[in-house]
C-alpha positions in Angstrom: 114.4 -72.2 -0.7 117.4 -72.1 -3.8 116.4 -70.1 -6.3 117.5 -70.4 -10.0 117.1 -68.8 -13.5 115.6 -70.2 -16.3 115.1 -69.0 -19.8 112.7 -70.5 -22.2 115.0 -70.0 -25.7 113.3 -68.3 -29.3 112.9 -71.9 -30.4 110.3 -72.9 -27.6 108.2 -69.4 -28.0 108.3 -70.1 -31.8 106.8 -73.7 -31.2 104.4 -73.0 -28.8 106.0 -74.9 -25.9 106.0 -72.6 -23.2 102.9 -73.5 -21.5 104.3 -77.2 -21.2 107.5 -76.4 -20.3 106.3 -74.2 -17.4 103.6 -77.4 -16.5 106.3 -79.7 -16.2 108.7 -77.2 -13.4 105.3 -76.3 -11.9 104.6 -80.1 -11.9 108.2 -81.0 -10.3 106.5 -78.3 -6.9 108.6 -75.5 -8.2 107.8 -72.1 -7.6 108.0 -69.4 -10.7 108.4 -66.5 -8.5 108.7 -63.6 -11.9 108.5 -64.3 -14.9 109.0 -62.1 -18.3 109.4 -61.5 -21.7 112.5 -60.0 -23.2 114.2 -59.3 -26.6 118.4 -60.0 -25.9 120.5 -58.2 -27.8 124.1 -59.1 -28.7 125.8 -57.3 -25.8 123.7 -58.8 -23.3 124.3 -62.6 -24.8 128.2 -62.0 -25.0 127.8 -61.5 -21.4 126.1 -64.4 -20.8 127.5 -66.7 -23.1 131.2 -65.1 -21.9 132.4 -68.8 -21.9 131.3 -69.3 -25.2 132.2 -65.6 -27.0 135.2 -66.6 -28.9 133.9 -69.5 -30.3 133.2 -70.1 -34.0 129.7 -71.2 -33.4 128.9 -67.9 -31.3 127.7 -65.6 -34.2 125.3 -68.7 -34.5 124.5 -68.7 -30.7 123.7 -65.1 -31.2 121.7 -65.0 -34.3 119.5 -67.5 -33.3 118.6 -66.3 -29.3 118.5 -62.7 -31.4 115.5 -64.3 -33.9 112.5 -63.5 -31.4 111.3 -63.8 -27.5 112.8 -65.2 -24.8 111.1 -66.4 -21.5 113.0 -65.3 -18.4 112.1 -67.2 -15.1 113.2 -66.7 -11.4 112.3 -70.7 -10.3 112.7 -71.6 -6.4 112.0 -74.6 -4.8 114.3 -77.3 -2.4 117.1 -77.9 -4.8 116.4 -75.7 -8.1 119.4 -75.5 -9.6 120.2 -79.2 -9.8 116.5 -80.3 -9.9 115.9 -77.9 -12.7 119.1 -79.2 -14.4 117.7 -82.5 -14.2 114.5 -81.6 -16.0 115.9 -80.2 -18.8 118.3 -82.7 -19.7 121.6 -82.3 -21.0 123.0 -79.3 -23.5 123.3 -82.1 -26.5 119.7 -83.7 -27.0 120.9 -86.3 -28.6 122.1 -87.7 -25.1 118.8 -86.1 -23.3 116.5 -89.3 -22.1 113.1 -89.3 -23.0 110.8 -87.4 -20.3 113.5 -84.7 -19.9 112.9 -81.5 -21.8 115.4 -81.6 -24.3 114.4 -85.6 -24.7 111.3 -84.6 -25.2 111.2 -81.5 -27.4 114.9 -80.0 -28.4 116.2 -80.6 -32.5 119.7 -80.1 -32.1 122.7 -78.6 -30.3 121.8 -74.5 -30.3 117.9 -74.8 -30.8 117.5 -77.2 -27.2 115.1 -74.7 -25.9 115.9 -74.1 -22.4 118.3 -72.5 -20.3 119.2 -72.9 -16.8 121.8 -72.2 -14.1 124.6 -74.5 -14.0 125.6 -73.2 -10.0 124.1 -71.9 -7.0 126.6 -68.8 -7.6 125.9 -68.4 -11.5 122.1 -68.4 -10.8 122.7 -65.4 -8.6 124.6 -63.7 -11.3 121.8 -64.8 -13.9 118.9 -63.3 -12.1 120.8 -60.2 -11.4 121.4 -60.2 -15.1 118.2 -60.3 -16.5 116.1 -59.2 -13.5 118.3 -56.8 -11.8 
């Protein structure tokens, strides 16, 4: 079994989408094997967003994942990390098809509601991260 991490963002706790998002990995035969609620701060997302941190756009990235609850998620199942991937749809929702996540639900390019591990390897570091 691969296991992943997914995090549901501010955006989809603010608009009451959690419970469908969860339906739709359950619904795929994934596996939430732990599952919590956190607060990030700003250290913790320049850590996670490290490819991201010298951006223009990150004190946006930050301000926004800062603005309420996140959902963290260990997922498993056969092929998680891409299968998960697929559900979600791409980062820009504008080129997410409809029955994806982001199709589906996401607004724009910061506010797409999800996160999950792009790699095997980064899905390990993830959970670490937010699970140690």
């Amino acid at each position: 079994m691969e296991r992943t991490y997914v995090m549901l963002k501010p955006d989809a706790v603010k608009r009451k989408l959690v419970g469908e998002i969860i339906s739709r990995i359950e619904k795929k035969g994934y596996n939430i094997v732990e599952m919590k609620t956190m607060y990030l701060n700003e250290e913790l997302l320049k850590e996670h967003y490290a490819h991201l941190a010298d951006k223009p756009f990150f004190p946006e990235i930050v301000q926004f994942m800062t603005s309420g609850p996140v959902i963290g998620m260990i997922v498993e199942g056969n092929d998680a990390v891409a299968g998960i991937r697929r559900l979600m749809g791409p980062t820009n929702w504008q080129e997410a098809s409809p029955g994806t996540i982001r199709g589906d639900f996401a607004n724009n390019m910061t506010e797409n509601l999800i996160h999950g591990s792009d790699s095997v390897e980064n899905a390990e570091i993830e959970i670490k991260r937010f699970f140690g």
